[in-house]
PDB file as gemmi writes it, atoms N, CA and C in Angstrom:
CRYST1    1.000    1.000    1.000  90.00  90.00  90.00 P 1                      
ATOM      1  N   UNK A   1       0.855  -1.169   0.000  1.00  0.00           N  
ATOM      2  CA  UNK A   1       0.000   0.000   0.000  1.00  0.00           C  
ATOM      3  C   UNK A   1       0.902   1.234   0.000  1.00  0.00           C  
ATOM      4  N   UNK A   2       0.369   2.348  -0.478  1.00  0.00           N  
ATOM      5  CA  UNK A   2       1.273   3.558  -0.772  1.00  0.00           C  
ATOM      6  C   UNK A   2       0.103   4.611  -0.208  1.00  0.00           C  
ATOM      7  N   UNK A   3       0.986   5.675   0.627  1.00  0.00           N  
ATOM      8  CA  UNK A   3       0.312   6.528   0.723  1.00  0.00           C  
ATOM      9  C   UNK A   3       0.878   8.006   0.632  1.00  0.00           C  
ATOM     10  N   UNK A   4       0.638   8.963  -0.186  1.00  0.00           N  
ATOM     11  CA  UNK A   4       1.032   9.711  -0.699  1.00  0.00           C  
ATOM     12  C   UNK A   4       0.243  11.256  -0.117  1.00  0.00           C  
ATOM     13  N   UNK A   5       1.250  12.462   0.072  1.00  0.00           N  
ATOM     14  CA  UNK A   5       0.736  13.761   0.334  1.00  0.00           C  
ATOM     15  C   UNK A   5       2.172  14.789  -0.289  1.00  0.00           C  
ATOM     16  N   UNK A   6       1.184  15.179  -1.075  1.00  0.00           N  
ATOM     17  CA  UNK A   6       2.313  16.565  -1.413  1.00  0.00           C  
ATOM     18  C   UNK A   6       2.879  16.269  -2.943  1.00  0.00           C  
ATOM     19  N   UNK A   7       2.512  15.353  -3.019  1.00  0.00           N  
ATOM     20  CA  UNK A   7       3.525  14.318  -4.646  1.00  0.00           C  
ATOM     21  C   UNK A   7       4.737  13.581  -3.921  1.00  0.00           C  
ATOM     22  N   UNK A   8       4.989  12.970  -2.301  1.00  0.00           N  
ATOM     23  CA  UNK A   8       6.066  12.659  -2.126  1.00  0.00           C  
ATOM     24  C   UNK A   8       5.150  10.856  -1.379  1.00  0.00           C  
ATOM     25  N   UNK A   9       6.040   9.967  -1.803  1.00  0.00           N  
ATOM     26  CA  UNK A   9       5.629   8.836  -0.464  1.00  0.00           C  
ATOM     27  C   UNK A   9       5.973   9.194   0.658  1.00  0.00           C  
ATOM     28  N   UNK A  10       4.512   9.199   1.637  1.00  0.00           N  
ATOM     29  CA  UNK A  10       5.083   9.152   3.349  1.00  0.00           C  
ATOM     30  C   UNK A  10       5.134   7.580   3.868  1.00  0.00           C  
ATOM     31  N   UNK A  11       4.734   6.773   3.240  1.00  0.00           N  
ATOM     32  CA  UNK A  11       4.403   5.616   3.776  1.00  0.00           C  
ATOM     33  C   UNK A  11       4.005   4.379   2.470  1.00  0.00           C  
ATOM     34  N   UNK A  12       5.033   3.511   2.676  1.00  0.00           N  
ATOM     35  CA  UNK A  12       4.529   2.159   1.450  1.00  0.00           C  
ATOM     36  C   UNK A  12       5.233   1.090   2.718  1.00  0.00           C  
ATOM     37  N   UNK A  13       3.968   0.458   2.147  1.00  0.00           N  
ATOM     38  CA  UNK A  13       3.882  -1.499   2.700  1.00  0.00           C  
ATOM     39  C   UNK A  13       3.945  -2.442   1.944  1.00  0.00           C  
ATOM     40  N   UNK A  14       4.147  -3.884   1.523  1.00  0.00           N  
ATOM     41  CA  UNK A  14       3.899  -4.814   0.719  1.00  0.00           C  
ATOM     42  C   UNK A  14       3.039  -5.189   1.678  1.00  0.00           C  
ATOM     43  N   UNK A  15       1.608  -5.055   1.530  1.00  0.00           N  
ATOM     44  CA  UNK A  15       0.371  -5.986   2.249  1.00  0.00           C  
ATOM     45  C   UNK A  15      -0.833  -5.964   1.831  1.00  0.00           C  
ATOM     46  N   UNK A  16      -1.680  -6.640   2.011  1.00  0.00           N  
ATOM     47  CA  UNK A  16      -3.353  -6.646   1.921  1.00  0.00           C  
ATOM     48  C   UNK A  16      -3.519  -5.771   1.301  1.00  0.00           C  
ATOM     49  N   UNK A  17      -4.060  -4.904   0.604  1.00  0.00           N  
ATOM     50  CA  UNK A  17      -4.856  -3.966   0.369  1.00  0.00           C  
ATOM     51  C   UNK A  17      -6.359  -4.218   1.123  1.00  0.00           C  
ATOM     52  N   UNK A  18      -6.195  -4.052   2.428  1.00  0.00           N  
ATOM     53  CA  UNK A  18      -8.200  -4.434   3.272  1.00  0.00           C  
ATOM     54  C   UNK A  18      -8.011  -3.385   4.041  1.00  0.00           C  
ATOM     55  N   UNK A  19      -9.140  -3.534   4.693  1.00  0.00           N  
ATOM     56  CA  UNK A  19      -9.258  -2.669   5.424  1.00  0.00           C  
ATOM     57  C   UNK A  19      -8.637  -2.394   7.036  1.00  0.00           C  
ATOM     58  N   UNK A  20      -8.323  -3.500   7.270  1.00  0.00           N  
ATOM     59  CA  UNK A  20      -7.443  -3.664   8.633  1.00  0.00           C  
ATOM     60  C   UNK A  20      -6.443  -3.127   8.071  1.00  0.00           C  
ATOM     61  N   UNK A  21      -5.529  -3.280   7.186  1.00  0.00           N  
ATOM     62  CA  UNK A  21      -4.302  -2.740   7.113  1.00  0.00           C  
ATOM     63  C   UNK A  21      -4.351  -1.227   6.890  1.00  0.00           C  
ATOM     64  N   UNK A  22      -5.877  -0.970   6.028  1.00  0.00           N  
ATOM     65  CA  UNK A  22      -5.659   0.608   5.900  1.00  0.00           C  
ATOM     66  C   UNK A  22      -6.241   1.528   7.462  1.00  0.00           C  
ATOM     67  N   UNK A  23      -6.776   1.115   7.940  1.00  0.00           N  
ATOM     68  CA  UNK A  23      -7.004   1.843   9.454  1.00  0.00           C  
ATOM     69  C   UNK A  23      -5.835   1.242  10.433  1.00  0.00           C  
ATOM     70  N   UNK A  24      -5.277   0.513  10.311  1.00  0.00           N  
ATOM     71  CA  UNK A  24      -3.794   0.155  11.032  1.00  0.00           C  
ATOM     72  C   UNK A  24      -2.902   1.656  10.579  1.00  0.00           C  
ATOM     73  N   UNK A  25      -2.284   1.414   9.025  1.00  0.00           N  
ATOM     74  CA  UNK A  25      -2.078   3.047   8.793  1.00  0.00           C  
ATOM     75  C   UNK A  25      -2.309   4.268   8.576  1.00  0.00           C  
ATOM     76  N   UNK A  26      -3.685   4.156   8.499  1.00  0.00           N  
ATOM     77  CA  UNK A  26      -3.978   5.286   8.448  1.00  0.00           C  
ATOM     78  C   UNK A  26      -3.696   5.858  10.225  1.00  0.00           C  
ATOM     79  N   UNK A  27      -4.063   5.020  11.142  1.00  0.00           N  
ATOM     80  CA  UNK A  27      -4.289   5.431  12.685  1.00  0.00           C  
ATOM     81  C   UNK A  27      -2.434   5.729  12.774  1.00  0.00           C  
ATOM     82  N   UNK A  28      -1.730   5.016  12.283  1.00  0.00           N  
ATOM     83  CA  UNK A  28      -0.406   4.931  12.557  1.00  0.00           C  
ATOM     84  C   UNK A  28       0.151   6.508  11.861  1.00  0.00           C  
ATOM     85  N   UNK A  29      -0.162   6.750  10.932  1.00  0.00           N  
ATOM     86  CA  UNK A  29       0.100   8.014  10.164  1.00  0.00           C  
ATOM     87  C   UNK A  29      -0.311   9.356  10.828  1.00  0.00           C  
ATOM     88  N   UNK A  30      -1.605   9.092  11.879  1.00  0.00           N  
ATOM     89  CA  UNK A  30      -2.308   9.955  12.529  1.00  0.00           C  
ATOM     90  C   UNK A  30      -1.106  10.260  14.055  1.00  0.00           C  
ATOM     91  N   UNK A  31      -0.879   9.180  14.309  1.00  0.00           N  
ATOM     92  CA  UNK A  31      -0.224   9.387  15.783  1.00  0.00           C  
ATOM     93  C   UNK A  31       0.948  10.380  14.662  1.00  0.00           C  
ATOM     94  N   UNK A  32       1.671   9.924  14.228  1.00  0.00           N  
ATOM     95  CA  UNK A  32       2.809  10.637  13.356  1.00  0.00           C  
ATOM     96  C   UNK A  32       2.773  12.331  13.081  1.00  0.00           C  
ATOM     97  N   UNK A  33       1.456  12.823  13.600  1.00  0.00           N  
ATOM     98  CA  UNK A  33       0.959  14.175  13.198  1.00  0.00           C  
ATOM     99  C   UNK A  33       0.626  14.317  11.790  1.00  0.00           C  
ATOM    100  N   UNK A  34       0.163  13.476  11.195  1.00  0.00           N  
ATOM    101  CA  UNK A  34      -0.189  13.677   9.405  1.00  0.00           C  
ATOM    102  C   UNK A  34      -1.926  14.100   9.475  1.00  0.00           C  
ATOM    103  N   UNK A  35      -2.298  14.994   9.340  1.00  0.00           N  
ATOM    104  CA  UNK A  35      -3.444  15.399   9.128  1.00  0.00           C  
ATOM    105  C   UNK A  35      -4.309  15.477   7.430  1.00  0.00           C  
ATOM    106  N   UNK A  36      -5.088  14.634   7.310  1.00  0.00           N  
ATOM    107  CA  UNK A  36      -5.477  14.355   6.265  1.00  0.00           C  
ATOM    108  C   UNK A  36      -6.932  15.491   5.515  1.00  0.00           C  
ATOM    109  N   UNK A  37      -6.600  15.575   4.489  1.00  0.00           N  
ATOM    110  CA  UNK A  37      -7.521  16.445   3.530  1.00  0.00           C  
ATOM    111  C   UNK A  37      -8.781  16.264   2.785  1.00  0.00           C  
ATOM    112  N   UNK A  38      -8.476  15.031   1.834  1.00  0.00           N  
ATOM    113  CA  UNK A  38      -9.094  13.779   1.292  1.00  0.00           C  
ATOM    114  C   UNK A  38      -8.364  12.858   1.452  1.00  0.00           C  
ATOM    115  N   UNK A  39      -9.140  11.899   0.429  1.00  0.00           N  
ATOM    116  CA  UNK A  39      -8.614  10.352   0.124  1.00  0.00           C  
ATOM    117  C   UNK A  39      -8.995   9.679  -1.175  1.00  0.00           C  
ATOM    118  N   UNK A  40      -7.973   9.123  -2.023  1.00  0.00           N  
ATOM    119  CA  UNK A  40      -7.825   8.928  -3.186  1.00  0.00           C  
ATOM    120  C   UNK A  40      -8.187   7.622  -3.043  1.00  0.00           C  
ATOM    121  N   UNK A  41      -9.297   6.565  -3.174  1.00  0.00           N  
ATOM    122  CA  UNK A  41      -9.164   5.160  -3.718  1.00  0.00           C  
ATOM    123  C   UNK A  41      -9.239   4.568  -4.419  1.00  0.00           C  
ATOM    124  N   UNK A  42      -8.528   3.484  -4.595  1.00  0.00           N  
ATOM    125  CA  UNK A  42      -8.869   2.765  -5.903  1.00  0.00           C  
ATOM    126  C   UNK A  42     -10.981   1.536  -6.726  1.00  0.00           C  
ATOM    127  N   UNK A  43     -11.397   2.081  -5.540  1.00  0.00           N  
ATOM    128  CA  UNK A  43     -12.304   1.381  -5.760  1.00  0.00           C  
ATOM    129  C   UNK A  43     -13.149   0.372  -4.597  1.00  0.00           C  
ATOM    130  N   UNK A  44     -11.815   0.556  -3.970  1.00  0.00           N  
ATOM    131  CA  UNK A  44     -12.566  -1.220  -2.934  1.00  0.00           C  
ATOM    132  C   UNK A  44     -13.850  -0.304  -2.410  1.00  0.00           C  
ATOM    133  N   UNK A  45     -14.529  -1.150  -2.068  1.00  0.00           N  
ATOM    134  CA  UNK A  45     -15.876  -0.417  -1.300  1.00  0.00           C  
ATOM    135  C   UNK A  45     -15.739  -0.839   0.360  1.00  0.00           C  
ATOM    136  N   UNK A  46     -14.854  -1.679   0.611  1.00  0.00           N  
ATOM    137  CA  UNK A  46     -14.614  -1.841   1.743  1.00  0.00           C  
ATOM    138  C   UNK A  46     -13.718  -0.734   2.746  1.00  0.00           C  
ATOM    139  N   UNK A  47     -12.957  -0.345   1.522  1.00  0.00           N  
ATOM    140  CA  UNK A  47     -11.661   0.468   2.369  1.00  0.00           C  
ATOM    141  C   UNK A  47     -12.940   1.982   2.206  1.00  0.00           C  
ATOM    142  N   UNK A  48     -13.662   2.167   0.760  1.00  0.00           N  
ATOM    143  CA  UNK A  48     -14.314   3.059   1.064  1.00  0.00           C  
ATOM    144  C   UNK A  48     -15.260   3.456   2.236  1.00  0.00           C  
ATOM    145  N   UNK A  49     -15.946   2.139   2.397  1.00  0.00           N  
ATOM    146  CA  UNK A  49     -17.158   2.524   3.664  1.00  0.00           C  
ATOM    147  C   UNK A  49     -16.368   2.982   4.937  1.00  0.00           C  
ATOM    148  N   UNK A  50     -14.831   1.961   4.823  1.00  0.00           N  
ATOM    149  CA  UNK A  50     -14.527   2.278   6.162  1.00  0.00           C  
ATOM    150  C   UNK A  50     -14.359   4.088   6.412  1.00  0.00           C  
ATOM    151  N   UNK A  51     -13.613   4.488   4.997  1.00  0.00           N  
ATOM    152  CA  UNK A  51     -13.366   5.972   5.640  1.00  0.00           C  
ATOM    153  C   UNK A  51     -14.779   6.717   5.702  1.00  0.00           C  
ATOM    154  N   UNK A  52     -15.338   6.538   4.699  1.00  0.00           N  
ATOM    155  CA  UNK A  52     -17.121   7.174   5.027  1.00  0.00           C  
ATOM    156  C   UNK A  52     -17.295   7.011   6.287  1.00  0.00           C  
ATOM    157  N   UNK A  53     -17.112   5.717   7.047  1.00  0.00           N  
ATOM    158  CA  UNK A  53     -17.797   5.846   8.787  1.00  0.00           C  
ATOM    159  C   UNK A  53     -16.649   6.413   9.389  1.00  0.00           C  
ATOM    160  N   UNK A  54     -15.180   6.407   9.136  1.00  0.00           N  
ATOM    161  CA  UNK A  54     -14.275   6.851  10.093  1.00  0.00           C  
ATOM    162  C   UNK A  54     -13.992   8.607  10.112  1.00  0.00           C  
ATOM    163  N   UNK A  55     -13.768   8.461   9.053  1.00  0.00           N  
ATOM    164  CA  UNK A  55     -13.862  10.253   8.469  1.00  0.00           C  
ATOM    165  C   UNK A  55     -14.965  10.750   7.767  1.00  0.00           C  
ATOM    166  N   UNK A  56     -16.296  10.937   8.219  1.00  0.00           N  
ATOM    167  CA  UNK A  56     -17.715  11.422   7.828  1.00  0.00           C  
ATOM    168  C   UNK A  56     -17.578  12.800   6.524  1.00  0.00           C  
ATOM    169  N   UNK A  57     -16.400  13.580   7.168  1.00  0.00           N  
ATOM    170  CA  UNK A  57     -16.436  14.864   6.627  1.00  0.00           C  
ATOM    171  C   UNK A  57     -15.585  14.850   5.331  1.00  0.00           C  
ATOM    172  N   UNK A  58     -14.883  14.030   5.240  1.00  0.00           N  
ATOM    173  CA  UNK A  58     -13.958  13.982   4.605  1.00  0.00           C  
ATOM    174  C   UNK A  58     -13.907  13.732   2.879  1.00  0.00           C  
ATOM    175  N   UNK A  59     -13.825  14.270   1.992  1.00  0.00           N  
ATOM    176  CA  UNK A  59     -13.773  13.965   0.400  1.00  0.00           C  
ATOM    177  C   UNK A  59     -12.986  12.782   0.212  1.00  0.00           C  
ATOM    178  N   UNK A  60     -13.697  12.003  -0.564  1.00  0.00           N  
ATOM    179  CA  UNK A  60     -13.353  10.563  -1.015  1.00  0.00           C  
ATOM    180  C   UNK A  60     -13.214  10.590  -2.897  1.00  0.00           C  
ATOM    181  N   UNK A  61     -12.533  10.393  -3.229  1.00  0.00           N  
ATOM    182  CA  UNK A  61     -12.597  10.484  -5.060  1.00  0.00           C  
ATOM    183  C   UNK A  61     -12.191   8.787  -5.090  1.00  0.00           C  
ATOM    184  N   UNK A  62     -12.559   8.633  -6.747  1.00  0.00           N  
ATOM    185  CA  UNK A  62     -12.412   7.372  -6.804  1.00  0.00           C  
ATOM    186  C   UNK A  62     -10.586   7.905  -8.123  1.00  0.00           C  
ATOM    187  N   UNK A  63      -9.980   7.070  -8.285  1.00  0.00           N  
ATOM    188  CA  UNK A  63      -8.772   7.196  -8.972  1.00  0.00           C  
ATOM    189  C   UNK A  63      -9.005   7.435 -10.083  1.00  0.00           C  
ATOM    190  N   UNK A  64      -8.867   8.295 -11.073  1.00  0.00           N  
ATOM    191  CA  UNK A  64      -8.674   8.585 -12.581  1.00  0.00           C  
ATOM    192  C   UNK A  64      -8.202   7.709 -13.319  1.00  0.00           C  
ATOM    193  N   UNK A  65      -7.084   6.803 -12.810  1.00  0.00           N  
ATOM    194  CA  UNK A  65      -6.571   5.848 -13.581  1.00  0.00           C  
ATOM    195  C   UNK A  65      -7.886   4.816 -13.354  1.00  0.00           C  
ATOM    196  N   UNK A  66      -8.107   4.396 -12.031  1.00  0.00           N  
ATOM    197  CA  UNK A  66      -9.136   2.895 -11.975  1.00  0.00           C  
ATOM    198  C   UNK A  66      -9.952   3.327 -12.834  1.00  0.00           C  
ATOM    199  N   UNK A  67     -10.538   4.548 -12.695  1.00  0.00           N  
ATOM    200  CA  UNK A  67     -12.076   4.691 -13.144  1.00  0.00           C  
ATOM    201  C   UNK A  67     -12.129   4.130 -14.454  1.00  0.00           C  
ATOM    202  N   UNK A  68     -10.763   5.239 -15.227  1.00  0.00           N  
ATOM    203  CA  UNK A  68     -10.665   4.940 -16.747  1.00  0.00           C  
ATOM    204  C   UNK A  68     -10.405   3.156 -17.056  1.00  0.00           C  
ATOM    205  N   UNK A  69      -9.661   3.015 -16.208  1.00  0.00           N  
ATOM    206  CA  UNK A  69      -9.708   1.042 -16.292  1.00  0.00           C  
ATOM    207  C   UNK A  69     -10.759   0.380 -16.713  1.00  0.00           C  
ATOM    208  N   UNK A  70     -11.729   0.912 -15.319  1.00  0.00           N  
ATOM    209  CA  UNK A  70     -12.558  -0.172 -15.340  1.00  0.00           C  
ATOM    210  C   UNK A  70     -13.828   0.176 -16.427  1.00  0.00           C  
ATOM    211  N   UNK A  71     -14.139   1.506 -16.975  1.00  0.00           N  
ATOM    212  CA  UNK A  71     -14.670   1.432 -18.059  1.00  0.00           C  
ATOM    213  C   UNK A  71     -14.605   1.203 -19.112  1.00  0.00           C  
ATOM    214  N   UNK A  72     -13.023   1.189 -19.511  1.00  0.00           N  
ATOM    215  CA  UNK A  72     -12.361   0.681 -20.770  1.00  0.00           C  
ATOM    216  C   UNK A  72     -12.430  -0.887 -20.816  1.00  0.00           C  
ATOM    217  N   UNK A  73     -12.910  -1.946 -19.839  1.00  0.00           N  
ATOM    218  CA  UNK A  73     -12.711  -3.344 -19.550  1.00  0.00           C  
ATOM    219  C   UNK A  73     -14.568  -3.381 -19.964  1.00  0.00           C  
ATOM    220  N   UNK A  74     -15.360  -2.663 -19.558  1.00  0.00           N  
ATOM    221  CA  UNK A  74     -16.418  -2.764 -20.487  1.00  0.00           C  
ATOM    222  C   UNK A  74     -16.599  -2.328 -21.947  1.00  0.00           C  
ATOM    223  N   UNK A  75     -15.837  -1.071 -21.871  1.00  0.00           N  
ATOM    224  CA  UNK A  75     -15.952  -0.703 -23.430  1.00  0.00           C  
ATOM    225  C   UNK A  75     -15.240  -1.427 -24.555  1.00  0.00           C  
ATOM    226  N   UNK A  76     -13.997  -1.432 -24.115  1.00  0.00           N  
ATOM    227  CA  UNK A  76     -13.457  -2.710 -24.817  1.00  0.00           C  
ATOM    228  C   UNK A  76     -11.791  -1.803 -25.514  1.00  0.00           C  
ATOM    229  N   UNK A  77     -10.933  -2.528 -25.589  1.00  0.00           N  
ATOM    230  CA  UNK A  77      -9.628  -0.854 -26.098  1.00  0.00           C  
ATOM    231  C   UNK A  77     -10.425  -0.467 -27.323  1.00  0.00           C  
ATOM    232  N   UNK A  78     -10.763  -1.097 -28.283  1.00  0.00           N  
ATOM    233  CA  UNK A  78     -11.142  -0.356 -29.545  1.00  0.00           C  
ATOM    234  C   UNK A  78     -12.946  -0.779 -30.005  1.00  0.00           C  
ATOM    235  N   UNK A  79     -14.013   0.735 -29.225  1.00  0.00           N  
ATOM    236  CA  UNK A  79     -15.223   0.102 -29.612  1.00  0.00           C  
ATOM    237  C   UNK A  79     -15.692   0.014 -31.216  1.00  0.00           C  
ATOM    238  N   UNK A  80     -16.875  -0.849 -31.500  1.00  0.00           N  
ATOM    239  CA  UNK A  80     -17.340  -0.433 -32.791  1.00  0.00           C  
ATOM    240  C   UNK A  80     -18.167   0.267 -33.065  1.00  0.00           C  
ATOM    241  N   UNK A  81     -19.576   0.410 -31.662  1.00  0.00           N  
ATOM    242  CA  UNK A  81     -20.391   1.157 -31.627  1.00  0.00           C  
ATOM    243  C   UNK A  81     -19.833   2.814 -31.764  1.00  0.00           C  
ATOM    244  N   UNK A  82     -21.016   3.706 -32.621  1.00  0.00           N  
ATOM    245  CA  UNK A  82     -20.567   4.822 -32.286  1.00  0.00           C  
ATOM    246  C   UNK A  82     -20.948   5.129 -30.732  1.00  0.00           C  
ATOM    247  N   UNK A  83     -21.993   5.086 -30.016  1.00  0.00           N  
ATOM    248  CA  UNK A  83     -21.918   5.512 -29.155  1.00  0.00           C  
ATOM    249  C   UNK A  83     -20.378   5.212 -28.183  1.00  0.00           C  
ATOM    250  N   UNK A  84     -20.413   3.578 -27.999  1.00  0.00           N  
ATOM    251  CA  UNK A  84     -18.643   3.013 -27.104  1.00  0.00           C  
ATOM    252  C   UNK A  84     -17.590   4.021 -27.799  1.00  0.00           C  
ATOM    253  N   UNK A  85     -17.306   4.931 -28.874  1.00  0.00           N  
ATOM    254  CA  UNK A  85     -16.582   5.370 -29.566  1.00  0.00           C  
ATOM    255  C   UNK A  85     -16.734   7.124 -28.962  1.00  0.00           C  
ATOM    256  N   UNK A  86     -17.906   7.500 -28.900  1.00  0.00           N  
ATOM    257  CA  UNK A  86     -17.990   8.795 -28.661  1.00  0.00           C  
ATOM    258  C   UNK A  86     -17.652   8.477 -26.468  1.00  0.00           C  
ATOM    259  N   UNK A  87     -18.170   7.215 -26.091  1.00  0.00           N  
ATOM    260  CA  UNK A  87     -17.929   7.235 -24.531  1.00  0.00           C  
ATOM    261  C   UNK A  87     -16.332   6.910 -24.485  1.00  0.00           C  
ATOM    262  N   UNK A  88     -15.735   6.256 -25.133  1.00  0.00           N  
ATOM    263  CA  UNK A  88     -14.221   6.070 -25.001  1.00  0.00           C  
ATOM    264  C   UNK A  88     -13.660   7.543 -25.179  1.00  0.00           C  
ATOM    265  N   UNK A  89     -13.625   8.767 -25.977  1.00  0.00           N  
ATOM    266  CA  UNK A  89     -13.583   9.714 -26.268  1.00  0.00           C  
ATOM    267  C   UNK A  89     -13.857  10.427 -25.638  1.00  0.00           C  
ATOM    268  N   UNK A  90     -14.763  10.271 -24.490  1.00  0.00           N  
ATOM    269  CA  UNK A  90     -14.924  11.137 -23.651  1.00  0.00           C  
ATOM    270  C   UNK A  90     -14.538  11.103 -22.035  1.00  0.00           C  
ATOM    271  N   UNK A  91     -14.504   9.933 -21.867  1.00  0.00           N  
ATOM    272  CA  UNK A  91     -13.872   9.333 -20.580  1.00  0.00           C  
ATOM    273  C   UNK A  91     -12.378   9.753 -21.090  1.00  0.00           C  
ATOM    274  N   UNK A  92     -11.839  10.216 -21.798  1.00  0.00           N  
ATOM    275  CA  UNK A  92     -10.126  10.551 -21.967  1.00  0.00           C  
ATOM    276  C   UNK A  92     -10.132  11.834 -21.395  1.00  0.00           C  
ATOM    277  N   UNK A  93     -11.106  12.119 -21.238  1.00  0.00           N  
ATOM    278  CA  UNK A  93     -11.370  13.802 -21.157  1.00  0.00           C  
ATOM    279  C   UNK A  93     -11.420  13.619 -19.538  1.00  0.00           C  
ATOM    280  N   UNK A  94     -11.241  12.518 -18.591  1.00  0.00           N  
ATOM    281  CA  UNK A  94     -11.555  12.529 -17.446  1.00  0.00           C  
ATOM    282  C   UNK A  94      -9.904  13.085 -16.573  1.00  0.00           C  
ATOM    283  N   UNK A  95     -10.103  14.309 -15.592  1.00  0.00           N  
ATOM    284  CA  UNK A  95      -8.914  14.646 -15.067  1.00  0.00           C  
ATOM    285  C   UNK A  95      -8.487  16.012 -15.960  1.00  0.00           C  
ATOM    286  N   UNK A  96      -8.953  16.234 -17.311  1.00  0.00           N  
ATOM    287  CA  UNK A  96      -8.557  17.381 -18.211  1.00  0.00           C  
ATOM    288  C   UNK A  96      -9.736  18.578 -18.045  1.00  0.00           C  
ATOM    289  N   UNK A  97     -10.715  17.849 -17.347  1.00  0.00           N  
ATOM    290  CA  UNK A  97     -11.933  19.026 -18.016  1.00  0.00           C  
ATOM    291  C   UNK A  97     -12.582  19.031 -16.140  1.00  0.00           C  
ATOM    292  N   UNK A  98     -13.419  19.760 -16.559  1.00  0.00           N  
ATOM    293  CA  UNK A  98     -14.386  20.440 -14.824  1.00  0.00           C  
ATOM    294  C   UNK A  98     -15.236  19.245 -14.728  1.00  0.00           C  
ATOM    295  N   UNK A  99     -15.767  19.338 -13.665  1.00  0.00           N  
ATOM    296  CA  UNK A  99     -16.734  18.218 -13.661  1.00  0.00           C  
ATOM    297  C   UNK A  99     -18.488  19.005 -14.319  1.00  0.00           C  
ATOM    298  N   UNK A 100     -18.512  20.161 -14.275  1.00  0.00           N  
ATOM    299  CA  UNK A 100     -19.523  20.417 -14.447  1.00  0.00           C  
ATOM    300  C   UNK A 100     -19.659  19.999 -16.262  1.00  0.00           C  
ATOM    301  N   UNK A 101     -18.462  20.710 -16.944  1.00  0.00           N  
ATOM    302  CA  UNK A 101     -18.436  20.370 -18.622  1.00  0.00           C  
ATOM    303  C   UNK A 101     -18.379  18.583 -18.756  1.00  0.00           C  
ATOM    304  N   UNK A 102     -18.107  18.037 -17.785  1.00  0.00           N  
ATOM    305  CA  UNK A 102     -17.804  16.124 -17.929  1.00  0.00           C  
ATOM    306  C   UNK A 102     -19.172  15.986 -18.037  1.00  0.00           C  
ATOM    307  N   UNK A 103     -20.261  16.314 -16.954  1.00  0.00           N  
ATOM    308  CA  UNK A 103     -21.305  15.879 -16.552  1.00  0.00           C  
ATOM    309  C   UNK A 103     -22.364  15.989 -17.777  1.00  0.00           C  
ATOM    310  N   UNK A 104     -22.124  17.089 -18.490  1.00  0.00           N  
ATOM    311  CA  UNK A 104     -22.884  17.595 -19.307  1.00  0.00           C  
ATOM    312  C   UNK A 104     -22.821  17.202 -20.426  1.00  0.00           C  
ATOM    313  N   UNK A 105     -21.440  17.100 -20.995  1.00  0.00           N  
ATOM    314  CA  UNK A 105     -20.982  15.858 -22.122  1.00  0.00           C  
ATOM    315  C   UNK A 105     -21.538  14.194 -22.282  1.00  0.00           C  
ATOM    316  N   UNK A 106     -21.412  14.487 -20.645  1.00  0.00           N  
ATOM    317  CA  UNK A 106     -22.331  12.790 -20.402  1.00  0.00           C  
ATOM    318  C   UNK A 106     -23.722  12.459 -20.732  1.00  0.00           C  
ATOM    319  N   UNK A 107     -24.227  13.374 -19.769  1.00  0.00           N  
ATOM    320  CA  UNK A 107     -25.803  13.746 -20.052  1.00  0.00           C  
ATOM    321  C   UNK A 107     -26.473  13.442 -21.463  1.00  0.00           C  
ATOM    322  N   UNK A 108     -25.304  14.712 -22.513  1.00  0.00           N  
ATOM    323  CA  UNK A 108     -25.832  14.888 -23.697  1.00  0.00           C  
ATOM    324  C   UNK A 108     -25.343  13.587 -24.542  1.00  0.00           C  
ATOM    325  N   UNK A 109     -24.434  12.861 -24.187  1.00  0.00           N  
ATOM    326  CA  UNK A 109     -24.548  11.258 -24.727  1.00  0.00           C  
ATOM    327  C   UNK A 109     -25.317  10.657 -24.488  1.00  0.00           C  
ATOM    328  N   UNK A 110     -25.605  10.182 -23.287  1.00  0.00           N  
ATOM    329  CA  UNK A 110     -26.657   9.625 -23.016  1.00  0.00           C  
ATOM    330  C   UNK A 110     -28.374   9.832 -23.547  1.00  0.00           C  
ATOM    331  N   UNK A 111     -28.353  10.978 -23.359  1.00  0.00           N  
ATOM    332  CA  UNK A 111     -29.828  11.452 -24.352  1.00  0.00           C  
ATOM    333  C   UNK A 111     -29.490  11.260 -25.927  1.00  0.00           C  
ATOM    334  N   UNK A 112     -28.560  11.234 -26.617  1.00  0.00           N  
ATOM    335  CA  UNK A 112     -28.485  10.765 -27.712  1.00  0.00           C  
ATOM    336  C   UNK A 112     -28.835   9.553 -27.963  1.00  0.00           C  
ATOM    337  N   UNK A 113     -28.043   8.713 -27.147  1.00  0.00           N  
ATOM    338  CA  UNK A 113     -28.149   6.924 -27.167  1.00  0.00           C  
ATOM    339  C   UNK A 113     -28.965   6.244 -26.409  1.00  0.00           C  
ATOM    340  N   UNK A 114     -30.027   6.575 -25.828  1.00  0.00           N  
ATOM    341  CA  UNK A 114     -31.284   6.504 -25.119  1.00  0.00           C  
ATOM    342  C   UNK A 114     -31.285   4.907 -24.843  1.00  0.00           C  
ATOM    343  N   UNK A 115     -31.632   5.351 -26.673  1.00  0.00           N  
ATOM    344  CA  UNK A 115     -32.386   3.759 -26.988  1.00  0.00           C  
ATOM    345  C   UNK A 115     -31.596   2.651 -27.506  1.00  0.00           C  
ATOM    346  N   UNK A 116     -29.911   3.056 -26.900  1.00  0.00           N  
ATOM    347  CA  UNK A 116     -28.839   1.890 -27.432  1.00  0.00           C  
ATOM    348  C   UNK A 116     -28.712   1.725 -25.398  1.00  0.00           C  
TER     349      UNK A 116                                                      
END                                                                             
């Protein structure tokens, strides 16, 4: 596990990626005086719920890289549909653009391709 603030590693493990290990360091990082902002995950919903109940207040994002992963593992690397073609095309745009212009790009795909 890697945990990162500033663009520098404060902390890498070879272990689990669960949730015991991430409230082991995260609590361990805390005694250390590291005061946290958000939290970047890759997806697990386990490590997520835990910080949702541990840190209530706290911003949670899901990773730019996973996200784009795991939609490209449905879309496929090269779609045939136009729509998979205009959504591959636009998920590149994820991390470059606002979320308000993402949302809206989405939207207006989606109302295009309704009925695909």
């Amino acid at each position: 596990m890697v945990f990162r603030s500033e663009g520098r590693t404060i902390y890498f493990e070879e272990c689990q990626e669960n949730v015991e290990n991430t409230g082991r360091i995260l609590m361990s990082l805390e005694r250390e005086g590291y005061v946290f902002k958000s939290f970047t995950v890759d997806g697990r919903k386990g490590i997520k719920q835990y910080l949702k109940s541990h840190y209530p207040d706290m911003p949670i994002q899901h990773c730019l890289f996973h996200q784009k992963a795991a939609i490209t593992r449905y879309l496929t690397g090269r779609p045939k549909t136009e729509c998979g073609m205009e959504l591959k095309e636009l998920i590149q745009t994820l991390g470059t653009t606002d979320r308000t212009a993402f949302e809206a790009a989405f939207k207006s795909l989606k109302q295009r391709f309704a009925a695909f």
